[in-house]
C-alpha positions as CSV (number, residue, x, y, z in Angstrom):
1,X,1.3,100.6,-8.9
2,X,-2.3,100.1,-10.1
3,X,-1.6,102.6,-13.1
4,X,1.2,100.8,-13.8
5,X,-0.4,97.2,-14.0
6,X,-3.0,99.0,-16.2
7,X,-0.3,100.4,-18.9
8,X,1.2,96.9,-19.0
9,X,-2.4,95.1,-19.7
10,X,-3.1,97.5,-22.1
11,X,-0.1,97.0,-23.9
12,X,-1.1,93.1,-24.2
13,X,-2.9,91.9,-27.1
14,X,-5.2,89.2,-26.8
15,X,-5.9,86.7,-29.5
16,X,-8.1,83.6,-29.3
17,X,-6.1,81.6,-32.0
18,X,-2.6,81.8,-33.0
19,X,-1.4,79.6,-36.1
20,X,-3.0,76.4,-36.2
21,X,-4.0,76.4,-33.0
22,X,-7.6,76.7,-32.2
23,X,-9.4,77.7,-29.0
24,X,-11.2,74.4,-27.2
25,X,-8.5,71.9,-28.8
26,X,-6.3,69.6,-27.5
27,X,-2.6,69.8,-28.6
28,X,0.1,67.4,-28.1
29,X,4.1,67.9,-28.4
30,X,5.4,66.3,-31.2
31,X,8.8,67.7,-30.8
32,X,10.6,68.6,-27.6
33,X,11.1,72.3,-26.7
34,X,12.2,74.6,-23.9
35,X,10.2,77.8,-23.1
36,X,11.5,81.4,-22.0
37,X,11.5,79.9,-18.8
38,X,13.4,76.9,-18.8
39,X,10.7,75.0,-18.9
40,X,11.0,71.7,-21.1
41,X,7.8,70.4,-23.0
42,X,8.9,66.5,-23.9
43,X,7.4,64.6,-26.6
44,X,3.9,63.4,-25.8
45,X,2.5,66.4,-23.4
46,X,-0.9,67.6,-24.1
47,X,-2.7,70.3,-23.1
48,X,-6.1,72.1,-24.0
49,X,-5.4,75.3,-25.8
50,X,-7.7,78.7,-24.5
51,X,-5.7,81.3,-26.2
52,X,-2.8,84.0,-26.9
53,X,-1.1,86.6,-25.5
54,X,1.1,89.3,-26.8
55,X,3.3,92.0,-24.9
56,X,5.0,93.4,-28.3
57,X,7.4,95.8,-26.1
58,X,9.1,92.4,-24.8
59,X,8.6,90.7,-28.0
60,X,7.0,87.9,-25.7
61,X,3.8,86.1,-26.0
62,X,2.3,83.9,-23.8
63,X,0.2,80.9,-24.8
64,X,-2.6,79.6,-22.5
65,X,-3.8,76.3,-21.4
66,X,-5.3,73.8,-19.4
67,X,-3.1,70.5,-18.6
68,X,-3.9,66.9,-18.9
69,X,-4.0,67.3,-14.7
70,X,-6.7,70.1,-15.1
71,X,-4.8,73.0,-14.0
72,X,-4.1,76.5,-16.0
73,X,-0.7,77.5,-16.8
74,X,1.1,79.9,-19.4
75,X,3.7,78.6,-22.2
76,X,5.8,81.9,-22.5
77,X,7.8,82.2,-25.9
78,X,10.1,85.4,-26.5
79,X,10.5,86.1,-30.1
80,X,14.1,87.0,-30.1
81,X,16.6,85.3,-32.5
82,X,18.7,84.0,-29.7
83,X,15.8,82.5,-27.5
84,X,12.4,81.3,-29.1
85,X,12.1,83.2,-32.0
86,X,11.5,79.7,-34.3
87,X,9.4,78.1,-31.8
88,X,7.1,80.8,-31.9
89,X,7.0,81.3,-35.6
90,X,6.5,77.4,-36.4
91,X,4.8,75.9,-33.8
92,X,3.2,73.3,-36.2
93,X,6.7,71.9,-36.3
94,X,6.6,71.4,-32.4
95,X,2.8,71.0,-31.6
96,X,-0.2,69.0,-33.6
97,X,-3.7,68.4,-32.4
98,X,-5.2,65.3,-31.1
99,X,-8.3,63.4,-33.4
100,X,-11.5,65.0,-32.6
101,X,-12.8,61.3,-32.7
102,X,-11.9,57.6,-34.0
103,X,-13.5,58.7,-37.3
104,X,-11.4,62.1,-37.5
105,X,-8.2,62.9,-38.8
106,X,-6.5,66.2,-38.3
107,X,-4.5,67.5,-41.1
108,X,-1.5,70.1,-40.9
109,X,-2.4,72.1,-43.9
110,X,-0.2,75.0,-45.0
111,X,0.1,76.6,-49.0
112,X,2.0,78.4,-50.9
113,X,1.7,82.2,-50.6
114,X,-0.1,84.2,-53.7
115,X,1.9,87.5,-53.5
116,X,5.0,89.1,-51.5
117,X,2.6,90.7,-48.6
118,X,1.3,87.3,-48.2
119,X,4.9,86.1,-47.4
120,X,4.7,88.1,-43.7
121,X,2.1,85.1,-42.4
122,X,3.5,82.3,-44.3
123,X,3.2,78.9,-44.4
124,X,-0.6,79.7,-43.5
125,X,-0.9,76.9,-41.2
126,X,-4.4,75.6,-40.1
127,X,-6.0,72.3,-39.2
128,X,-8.5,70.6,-41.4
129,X,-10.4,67.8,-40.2
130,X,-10.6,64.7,-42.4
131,X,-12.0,61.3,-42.5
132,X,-8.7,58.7,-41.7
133,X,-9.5,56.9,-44.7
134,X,-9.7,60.0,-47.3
135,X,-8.1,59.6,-50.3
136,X,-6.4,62.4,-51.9
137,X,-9.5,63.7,-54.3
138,X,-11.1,63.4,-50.9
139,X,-9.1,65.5,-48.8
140,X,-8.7,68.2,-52.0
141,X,-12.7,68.3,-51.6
142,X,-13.0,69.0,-47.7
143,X,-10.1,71.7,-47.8
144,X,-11.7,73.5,-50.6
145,X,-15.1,73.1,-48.6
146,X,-13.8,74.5,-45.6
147,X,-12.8,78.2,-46.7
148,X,-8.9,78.0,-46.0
149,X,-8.2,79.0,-49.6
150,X,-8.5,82.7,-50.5
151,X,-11.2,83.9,-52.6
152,X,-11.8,87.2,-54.1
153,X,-9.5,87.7,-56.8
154,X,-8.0,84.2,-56.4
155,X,-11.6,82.4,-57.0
156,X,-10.3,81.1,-60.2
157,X,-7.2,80.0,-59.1
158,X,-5.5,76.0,-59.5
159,X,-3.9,74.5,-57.0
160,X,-2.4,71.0,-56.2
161,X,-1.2,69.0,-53.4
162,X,0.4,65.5,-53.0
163,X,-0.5,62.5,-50.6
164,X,2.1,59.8,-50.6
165,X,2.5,58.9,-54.0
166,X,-0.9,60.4,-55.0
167,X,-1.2,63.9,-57.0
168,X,-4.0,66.3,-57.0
169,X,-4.9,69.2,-59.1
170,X,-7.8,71.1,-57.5
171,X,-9.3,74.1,-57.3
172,X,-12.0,77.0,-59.3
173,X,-13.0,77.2,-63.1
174,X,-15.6,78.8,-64.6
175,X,-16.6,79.6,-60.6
176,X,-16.9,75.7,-60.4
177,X,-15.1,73.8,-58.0
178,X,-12.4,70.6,-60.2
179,X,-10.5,67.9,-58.4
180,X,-8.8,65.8,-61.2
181,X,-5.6,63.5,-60.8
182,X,-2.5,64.3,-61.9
183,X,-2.3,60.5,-63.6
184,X,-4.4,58.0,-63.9
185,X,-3.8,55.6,-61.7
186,X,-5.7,55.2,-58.7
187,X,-5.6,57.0,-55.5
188,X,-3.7,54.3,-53.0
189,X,-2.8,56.9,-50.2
190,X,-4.8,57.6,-47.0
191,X,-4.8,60.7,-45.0
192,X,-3.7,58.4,-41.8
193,X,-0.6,58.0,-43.2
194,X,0.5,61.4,-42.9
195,X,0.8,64.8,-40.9
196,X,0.4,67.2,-42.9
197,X,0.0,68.4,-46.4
198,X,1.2,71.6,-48.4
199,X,-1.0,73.4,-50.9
200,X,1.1,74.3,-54.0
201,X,-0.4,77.4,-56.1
202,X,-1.0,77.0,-60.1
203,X,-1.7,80.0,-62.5
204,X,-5.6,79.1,-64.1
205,X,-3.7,78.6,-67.3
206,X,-0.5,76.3,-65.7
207,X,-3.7,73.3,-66.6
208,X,-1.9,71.8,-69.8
209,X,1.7,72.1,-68.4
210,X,1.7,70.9,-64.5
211,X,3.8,68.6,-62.9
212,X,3.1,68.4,-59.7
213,X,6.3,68.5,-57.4
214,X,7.0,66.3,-54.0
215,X,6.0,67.4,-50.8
216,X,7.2,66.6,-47.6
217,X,4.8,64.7,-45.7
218,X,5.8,63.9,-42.7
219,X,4.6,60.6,-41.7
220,X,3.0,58.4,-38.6
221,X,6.1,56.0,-38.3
């Protein structure tokens, strides 16, 4: 028995972040969702997250945390197409963090992927904090401050984004960091009044010929 429970916790791989989810946050259920175990998560639950499991034999993983009541519990998901399989690959669609404080806004980011391997981790979801007031040149300045966008071989690489009504070209030239609107009119959007935002990528010389595309931003109403 006790080699058994030993094969089986070897076989689990433990991360501390999964997604956008980061250890030490607090998480609430944006969109209702049932777990492997019948479990329903309504609209409005929160919970602290501590951290992942994976058994990859039962294409099961197991996410831990602490309740708004202060107990420990596990939010099983199995990745199988006929049970949880989109839960567990989109969670940002069921699950957003909670402010940090009344002069924090978190922000859903996730970009376009540079290359075909980078495809097997897309959308590259992760949470960037931002002031509620941030403008779109604002936002474009803390995301490109807070090492989410790949470097290397990409450090001259454009990219844009869209807030509301409000376009942004942003990104590395000459190894200088660029923020420019795509017009000229001025920046009217606020980072309270969305979600999330989605990172579009631009070839260094796309510059002369971009037009920035909608994105859906999914909004506080």
């Amino acid at each position: 028995m006790f080699d058994w429970m030993k094969h089986r916790a070897d076989r689990a791989a433990t991360r501390s972040s999964f997604q956008h989810l980061e250890p030490g946050r607090t998480y609430h259920v944006v969109r209702s969702f049932a777990d492997d175990e019948g479990i329903v998560h309504p609209v409005g639950e929160t919970w602290i997250f501590c951290g992942v499991t994976f058994l990859p034999h039962e294409k099961s993983l197991s996410l831990s945390v602490v309740t708004s009541a202060g107990g420990e519990r596990q939010i099983r998901l199995r990745q199988r197409p006929e049970t949880q399989a989109r839960i567990a690959h989109s969670l940002f669609e069921y699950v957003l963090p909670l402010p940090r404080g009344p002069d924090r806004w978190p922000l859903l980011v996730t970009r376009q992927s540079l290359c075909l391997a980078e495809d097997v981790h897309a959308p590259h979801a992760s949470i960037v904090d931002v002031r509620p007031d941030d403008n779109a040149a604002a936002v474009a300045r803390t995301i490109l401050a807070s090492g989410y966008l790949p470097t290397g071989r990409f450090s001259g690489a454009s990219w844009s984004l869209r807030l509301g009504p409000d376009q942004i070209l942003f990104g590395y030239r000459r190894a200088r960091r660029f923020i420019e609107p795509v017009s000229p009119a001025p920046l009217t959007a606020t980072a309270r009044e969305v979600t999330d935002v989605h990172i579009a990528y631009w070839a260094q010389q796309d510059h002369a010929i971009i037009t920035v595309k909608p994105a859906t931003c999914h909004t506080n109403d």
